[in-house]
C-alpha positions as CSV (number, residue, x, y, z in Angstrom):
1,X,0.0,0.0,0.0
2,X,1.3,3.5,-1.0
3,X,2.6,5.5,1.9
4,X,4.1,9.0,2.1
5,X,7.9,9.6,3.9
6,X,7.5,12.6,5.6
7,X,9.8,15.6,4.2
8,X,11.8,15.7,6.8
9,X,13.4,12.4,6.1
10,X,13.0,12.3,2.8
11,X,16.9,13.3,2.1
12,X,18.3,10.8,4.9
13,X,18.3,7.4,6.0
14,X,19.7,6.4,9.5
15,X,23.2,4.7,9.0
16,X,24.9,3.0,11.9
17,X,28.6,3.6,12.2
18,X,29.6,0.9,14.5
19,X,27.2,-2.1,15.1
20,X,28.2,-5.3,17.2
21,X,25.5,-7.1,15.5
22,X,25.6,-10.7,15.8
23,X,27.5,-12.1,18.6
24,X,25.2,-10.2,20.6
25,X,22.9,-13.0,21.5
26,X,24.0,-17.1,20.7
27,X,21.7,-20.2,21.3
28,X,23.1,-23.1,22.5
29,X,20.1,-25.8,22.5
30,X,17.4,-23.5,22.7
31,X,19.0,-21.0,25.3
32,X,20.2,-17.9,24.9
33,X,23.6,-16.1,26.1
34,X,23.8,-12.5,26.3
35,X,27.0,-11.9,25.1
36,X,29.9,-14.2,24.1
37,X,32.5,-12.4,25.9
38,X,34.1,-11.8,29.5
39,X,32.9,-7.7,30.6
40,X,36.2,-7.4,32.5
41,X,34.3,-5.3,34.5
42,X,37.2,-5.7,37.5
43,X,36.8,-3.4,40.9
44,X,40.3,-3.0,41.8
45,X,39.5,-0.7,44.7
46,X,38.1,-3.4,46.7
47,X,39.5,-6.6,48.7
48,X,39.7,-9.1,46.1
49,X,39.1,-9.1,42.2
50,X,36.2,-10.5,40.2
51,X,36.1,-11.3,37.1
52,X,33.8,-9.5,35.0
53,X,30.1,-10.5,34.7
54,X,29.3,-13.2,32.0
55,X,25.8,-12.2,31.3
56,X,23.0,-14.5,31.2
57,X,19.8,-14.8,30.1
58,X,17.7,-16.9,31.9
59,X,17.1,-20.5,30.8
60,X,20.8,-20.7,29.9
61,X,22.0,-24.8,30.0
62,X,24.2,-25.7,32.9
63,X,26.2,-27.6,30.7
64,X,27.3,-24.2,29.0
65,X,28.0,-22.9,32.2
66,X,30.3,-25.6,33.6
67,X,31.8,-25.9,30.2
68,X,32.8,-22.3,30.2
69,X,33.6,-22.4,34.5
70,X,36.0,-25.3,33.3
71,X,38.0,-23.5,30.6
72,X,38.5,-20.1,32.8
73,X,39.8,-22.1,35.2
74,X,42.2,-24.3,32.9
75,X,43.5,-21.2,31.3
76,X,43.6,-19.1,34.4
77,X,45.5,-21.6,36.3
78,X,43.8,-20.9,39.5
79,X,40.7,-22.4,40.9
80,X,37.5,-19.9,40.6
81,X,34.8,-19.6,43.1
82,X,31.5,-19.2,41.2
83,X,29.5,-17.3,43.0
84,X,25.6,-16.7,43.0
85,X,23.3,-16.1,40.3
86,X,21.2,-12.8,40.5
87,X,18.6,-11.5,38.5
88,X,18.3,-7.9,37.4
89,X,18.7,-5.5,35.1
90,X,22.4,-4.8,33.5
91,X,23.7,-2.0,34.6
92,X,24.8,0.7,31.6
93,X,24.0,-1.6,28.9
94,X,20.8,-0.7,27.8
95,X,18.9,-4.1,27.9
96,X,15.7,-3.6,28.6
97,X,15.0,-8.1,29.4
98,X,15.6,-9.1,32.3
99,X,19.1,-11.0,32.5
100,X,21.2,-13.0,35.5
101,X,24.5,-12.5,35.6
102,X,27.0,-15.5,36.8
103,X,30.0,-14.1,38.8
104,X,33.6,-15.6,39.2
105,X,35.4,-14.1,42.1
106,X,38.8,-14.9,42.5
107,X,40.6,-14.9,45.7
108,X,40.0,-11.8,48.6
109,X,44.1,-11.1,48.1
110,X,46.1,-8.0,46.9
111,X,46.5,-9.1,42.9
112,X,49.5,-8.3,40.8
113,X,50.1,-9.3,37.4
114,X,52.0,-12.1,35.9
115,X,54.6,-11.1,33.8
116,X,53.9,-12.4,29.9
117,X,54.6,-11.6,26.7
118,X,51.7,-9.5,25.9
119,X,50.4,-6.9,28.4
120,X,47.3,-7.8,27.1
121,X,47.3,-11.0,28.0
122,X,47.7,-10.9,31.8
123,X,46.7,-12.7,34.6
124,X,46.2,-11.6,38.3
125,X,48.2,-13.4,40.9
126,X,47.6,-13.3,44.3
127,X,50.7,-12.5,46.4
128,X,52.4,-15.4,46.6
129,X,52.6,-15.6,42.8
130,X,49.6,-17.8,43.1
131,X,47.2,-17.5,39.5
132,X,43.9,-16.4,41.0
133,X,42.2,-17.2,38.1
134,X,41.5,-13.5,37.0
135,X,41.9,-12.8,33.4
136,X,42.8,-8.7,32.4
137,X,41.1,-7.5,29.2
138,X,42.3,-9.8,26.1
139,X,43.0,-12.8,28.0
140,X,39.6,-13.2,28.6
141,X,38.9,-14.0,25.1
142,X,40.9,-17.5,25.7
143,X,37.8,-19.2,27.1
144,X,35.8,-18.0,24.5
145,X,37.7,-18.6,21.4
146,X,38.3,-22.7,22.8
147,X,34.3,-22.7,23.6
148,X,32.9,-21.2,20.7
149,X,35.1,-22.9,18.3
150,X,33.7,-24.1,14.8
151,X,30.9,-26.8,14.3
152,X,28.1,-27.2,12.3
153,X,26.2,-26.3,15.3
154,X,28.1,-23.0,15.8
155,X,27.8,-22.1,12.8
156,X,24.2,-22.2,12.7
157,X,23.7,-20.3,15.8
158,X,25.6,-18.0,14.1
159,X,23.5,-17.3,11.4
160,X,20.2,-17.4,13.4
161,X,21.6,-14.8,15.4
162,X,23.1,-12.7,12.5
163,X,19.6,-12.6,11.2
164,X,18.1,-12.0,14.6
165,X,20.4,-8.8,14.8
166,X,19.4,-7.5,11.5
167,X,16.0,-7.3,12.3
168,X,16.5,-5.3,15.8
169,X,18.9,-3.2,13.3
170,X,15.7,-3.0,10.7
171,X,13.4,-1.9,14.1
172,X,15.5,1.1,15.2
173,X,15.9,2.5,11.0
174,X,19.5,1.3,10.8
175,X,19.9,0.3,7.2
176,X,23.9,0.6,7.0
177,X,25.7,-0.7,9.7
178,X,29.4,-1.7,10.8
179,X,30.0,-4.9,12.8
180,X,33.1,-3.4,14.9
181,X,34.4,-6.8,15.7
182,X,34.2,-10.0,13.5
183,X,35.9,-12.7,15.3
184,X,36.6,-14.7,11.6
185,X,38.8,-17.7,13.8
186,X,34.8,-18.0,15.1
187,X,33.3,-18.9,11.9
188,X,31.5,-15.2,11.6
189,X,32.2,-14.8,8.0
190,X,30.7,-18.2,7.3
191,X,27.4,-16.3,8.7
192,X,27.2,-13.8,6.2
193,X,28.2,-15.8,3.4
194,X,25.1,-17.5,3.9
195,X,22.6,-14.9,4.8
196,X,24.1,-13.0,1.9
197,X,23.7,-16.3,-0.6
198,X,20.6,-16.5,0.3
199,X,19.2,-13.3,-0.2
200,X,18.6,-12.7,4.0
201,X,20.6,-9.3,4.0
202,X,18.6,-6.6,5.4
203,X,21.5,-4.3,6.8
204,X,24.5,-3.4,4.5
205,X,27.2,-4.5,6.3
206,X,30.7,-3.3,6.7
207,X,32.4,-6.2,8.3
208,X,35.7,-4.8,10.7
209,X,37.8,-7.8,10.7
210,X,39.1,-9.0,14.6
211,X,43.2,-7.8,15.2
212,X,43.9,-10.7,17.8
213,X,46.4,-9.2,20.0
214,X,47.3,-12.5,20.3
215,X,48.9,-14.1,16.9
216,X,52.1,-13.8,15.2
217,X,52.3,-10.0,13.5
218,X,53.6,-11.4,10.4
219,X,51.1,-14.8,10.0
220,X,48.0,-12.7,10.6
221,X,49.0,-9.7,8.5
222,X,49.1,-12.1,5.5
223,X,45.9,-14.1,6.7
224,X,43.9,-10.8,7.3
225,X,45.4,-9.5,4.1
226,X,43.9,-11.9,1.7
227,X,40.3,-11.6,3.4
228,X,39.6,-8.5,2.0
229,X,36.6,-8.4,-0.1
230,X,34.7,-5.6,-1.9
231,X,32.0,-6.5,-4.8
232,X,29.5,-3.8,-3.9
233,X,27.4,-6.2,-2.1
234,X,25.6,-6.2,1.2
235,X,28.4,-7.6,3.0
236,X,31.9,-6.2,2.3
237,X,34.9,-6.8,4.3
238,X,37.0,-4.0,4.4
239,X,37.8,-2.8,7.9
240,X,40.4,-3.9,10.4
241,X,39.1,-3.6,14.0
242,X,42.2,-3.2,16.4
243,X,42.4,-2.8,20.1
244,X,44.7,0.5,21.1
245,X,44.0,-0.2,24.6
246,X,41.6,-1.4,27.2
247,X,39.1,0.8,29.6
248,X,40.0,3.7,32.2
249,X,37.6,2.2,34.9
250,X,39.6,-1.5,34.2
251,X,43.0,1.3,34.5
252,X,44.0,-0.6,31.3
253,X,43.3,2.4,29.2
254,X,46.4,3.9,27.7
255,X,47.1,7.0,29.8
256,X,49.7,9.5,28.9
257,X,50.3,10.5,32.3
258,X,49.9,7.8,35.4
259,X,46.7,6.6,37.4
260,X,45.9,8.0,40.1
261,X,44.5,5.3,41.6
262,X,45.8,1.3,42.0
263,X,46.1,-0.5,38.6
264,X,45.6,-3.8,37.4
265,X,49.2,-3.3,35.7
266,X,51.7,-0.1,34.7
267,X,50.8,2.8,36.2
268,X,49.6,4.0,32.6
269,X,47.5,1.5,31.2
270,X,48.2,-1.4,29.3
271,X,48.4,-1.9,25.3
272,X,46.9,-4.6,23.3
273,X,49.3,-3.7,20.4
274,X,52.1,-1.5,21.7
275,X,53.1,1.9,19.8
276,X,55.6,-0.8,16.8
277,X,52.9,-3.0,16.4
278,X,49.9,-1.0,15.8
279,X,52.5,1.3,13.4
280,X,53.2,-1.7,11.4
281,X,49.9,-3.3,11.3
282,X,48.0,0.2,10.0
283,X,51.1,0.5,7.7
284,X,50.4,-2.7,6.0
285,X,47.0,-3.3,6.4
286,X,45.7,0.0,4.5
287,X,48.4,-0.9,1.6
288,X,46.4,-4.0,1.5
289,X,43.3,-1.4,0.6
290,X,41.5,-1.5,4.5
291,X,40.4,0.8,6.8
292,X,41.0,0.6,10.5
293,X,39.2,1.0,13.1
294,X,40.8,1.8,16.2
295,X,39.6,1.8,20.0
296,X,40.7,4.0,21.5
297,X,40.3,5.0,25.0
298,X,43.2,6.5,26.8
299,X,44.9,10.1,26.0
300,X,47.7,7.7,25.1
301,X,45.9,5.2,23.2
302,X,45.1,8.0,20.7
303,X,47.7,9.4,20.3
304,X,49.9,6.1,19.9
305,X,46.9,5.8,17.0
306,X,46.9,9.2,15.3
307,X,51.0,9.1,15.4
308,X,51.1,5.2,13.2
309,X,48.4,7.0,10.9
310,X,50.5,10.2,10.4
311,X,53.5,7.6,10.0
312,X,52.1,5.5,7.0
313,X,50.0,8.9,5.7
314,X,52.3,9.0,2.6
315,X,53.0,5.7,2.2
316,X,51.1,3.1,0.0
317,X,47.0,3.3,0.9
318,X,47.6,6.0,3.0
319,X,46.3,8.9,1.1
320,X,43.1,7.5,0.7
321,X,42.6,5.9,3.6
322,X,39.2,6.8,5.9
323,X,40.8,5.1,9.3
324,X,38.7,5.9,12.3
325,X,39.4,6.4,16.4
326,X,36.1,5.1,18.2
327,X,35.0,5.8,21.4
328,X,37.9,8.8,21.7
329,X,37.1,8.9,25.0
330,X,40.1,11.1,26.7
331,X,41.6,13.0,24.2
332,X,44.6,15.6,25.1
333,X,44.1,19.4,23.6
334,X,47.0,19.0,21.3
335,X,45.5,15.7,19.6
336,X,41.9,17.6,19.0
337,X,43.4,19.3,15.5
338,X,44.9,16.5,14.8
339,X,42.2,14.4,13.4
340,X,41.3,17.3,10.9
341,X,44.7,17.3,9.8
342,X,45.1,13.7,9.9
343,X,41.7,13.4,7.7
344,X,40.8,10.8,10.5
345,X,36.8,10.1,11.3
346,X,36.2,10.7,15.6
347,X,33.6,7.6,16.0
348,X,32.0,8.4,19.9
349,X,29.6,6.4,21.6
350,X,27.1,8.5,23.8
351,X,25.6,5.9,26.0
352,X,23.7,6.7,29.3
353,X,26.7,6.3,31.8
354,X,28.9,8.8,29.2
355,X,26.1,11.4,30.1
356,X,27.5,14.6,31.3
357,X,26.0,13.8,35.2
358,X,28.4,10.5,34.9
359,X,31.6,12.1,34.4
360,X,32.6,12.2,37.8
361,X,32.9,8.6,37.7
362,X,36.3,9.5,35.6
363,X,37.5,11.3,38.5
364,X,38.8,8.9,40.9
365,X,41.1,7.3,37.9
366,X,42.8,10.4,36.1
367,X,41.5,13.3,38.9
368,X,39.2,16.0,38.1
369,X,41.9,18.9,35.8
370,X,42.5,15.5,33.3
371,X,38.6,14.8,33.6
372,X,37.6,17.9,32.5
373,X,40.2,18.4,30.0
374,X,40.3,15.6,28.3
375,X,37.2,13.6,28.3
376,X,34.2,13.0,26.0
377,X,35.6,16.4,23.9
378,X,32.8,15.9,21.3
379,X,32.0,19.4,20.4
380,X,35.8,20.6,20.7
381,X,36.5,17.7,18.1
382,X,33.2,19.0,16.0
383,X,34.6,22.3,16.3
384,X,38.1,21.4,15.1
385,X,37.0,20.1,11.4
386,X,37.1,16.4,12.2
387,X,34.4,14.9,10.8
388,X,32.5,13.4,13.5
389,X,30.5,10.1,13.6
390,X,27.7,8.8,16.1
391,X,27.4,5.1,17.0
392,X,26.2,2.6,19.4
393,X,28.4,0.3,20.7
394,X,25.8,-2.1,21.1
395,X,25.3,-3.9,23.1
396,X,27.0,-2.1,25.9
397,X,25.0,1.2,24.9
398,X,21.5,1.8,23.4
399,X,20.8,0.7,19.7
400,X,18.4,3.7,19.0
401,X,20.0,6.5,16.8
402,X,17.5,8.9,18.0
403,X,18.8,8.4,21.3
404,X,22.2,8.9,20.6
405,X,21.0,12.0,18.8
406,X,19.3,13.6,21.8
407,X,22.5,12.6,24.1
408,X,24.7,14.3,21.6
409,X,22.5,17.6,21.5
410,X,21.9,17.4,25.9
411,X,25.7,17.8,26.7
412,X,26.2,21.4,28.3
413,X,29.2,23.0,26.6
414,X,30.2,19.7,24.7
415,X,27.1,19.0,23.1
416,X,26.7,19.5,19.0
417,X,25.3,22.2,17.8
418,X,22.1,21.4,16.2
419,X,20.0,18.5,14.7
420,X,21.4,18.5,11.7
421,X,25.0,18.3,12.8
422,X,23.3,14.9,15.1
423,X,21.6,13.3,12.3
424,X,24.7,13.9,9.6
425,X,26.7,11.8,12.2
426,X,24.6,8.8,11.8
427,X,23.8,9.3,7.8
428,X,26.0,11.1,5.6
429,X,29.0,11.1,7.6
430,X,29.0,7.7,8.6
431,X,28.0,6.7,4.6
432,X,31.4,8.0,3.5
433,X,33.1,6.4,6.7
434,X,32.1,3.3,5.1
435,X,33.1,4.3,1.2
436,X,29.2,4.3,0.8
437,X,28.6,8.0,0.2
438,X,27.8,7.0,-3.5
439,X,25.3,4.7,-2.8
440,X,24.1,5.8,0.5
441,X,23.7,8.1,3.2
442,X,20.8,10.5,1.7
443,X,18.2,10.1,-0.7
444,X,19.5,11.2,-3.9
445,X,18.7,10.5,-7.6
446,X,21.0,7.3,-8.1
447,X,21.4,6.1,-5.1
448,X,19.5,3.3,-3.1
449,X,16.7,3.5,-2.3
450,X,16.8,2.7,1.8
451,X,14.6,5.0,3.5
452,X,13.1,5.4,6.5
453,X,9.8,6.3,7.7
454,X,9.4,7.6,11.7
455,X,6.4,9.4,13.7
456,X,7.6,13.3,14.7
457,X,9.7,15.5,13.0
458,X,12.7,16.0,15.0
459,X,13.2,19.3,13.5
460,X,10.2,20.5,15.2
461,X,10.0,18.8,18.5
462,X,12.2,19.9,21.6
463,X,15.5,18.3,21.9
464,X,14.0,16.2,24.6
465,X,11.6,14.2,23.1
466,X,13.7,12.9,19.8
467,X,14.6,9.8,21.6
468,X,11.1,8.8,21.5
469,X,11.3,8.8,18.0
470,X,9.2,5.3,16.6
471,X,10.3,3.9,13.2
472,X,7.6,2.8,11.5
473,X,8.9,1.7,8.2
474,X,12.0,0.1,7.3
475,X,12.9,0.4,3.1
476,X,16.5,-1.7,2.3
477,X,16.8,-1.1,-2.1
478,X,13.5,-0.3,-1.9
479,X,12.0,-3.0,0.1
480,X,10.3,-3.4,3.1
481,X,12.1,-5.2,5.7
482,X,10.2,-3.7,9.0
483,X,7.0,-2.3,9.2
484,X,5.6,-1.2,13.0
């Protein structure tokens, strides 16, 4: 039945620029697990260290569970008390279900690390040099990765949830979208193959392809080198997702001056790939014709990025190149111009715990003059040139772009200017993050036709209410793929 877009959208389509879209939610025999990670959520201001929540949903086998308790423990070399299961809402994560959440606690004892190879791959010891059983940041991907390896059945919970994530994409208006972490030693790419072979695709997707701290520099290189893949489909694999450093409540963030409270390690944060590493692997990887994407974090963790992008600027893929810093979330005064110069996109991530009333969480870590200096600098970086992109991080933040929008606009003296400056984030901006500005990102004669249809005019309606924005029509090449 004919329906009219309003003319407010009409010349825009929401675009996501960073999606975690389908290891969001895995079945194993009918049940359904949250996440497939560790959160490395670890308090180190109390007595004792836990490991960071595994979430839950409810129903989840206890086969999974002692499978998973089994391997943490193997690879942590330390026995791990599980502790109890408690239901309630996730904390800063926007999930609106109700989830438990399954605790490992290690020992109440002052931790310190082991020494390794990898800072990222650390493990607490108690003070006797006992293993606890606590894995830091990276390391707790070892679990995972020997849990979720390859099997038929895998890979068909894989594409069940793939498809599952496309249509919460489809609900929100997210036509575009870039999955910011595609473990491929998982069997993800085998997910989109399919969906895509079959004609399931309902989100264009930009895949970011998984650094793992982890493996040989010079094996991976080669190995990630060869995935790349760009036919103008609905699935193209063109982005290299790479780990700077970890998170400033975690203290693993890469800080350019120290903590000021304990750390879980150095007393300026810890890097997955050091300042070398990351140098050569953005060196090599954009003259292999990708993108990176780059978390950054800490004051440090930027700048280590910015400086291995303004090393391989005039060399092979470099000119170019649309490589992107996300989440930017402590940035020093003297970096700010830098991504203008640098031509480098600022991808930021306004959940509910970044709002402005939050900050003072930052303060016990890097003390209030670096707090208010440094951190969440959106409208300084706006106001620089950079070109500035809005995302979700989900699922650790909300999914809804209109959300994001009205975050982004409700800032104080950080906040963007106007609407339009919030709703080119998520559409044109991110469009030509993802080399899509020809095909996407407004509605244009020759381009696609994936269009939106929503129930306000955001133009017209007080800042406050755009987050209640409803979608009610989803259009992907001129197709329906959601309707409310």
């Amino acid at each position: 039945m004919p329906f009219r877009v309003r003319e407010h959208i009409a010349n825009r389509h929401l675009e996501q620029a960073r999606v975690a879209s389908h290891d969001a939610r895995l079945r194993f025999d009918g049940d359904v697990l949250a996440r497939e990670r560790l959160d490395q959520q670890i308090e180190a201001q109390r007595l004792g260290v836990h490991l960071g929540q595994i979430r839950i949903e409810a129903g989840v086998g206890e086969h999974l569970l002692q499978h998973v308790r089994r391997l943490v423990c193997q690879l942590g070399d330390g026995p791990l008390d599980a502790a109890r299961f408690d239901g309630g809402h996730e904390p800063g994560h926007g999930r609106s279900q109700l989830v438990d959440r399954m605790r490992f606690r290690a020992y109440p004892s002052r931790p310190r690390l082991a020494q390794r190879s990898h800072p990222h791959h650390e493990r607490l010891r108690a003070a006797d040099g006992t293993p606890n059983g606590v894995l830091v940041d990276a390391a707790g991907e070892w679990p995972w990765d020997h849990a979720l390896a390859p099997s038929p059945e895998l890979d068909a919970i894989n594409h069940r949830a793939l498809l599952d994530g496309m249509a919460h994409d489809n609900e929100y208006g997210i036509t575009s979208a870039s999955d910011a972490r595609v473990y491929w030693g998982r069997g993800y790419l085998d997910a989109y193959r399919r969906a895509e072979e079959r004609g399931e695709m309902t989100v264009r997707m930009v895949l970011g392809l998984w650094a793992y701290p982890s493996k040989n520099d010079d094996t991976q290189i080669a190995t990630l080198a060869r995935m790349r893949r760009d036919d103008g489909g609905m699935v193209r694999q063109t982005q290299i997702k790479i780990y700077a450093d970890g998170l400033t409540q975690n203290t693993t963030a890469a800080l350019l001056e120290p903590y000021r409270s304990k750390t879980l390690g150095a007393a300026r944060g810890l890097d997955y790939f050091d300042a070398p590493r990351l140098a050569r692997c953005v060196r090599e990887l954009q003259a292999a014709g990708f993108d990176m994407h780059i978390h950054t974090i800490g004051d440090r963790g930027v700048r280590q990025a910015l400086d291995a992008i303004e090393a391989a600027r005039a060399l092979p893929g470099g000119a170019g190149a649309r490589h992107r810093l996300t989440h930017v979330e402590l940035v020093h005064p003297g970096d700010v111009p830098r991504f203008r110069t640098l031509g480098v996109f600022a991808d930021v991530q306004l959940a509910e715990e970044n709002d402005p009333e939050h900050l003072h969480e930052l303060e016990p870590f890097i003390g209030a003059e670096r707090m208010n200096e440094r951190a969440w600098r959106v409208r300084d970086l706006y106001a620089s040139g950079a070109t500035v992109t809005l995302s979700s991080d989900y699922d650790v933040g909300d999914l809804n772009p209109f959300a994001g929008m009205q975050r982004a606009l409700t800032r104080g003296a950080q906040s963007l200017p106007n609407i339009d400056a919030a709703l080119r984030a998520y559409t044109v901006n991110a469009a030509r993050l993802m080399r899509s500005e020809t095909r996407t990102g407004s509605l244009e004669v020759g381009k696609r036709a994936d269009m939106i249809v929503v129930d306000r005019d955001i133009y017209a309606i007080p800042v406050e209410r755009i987050a209640g924005t409803r979608v009610l029509r989803t259009m992907v090449d001129g197709r329906e793929v959601y309707v409310r």
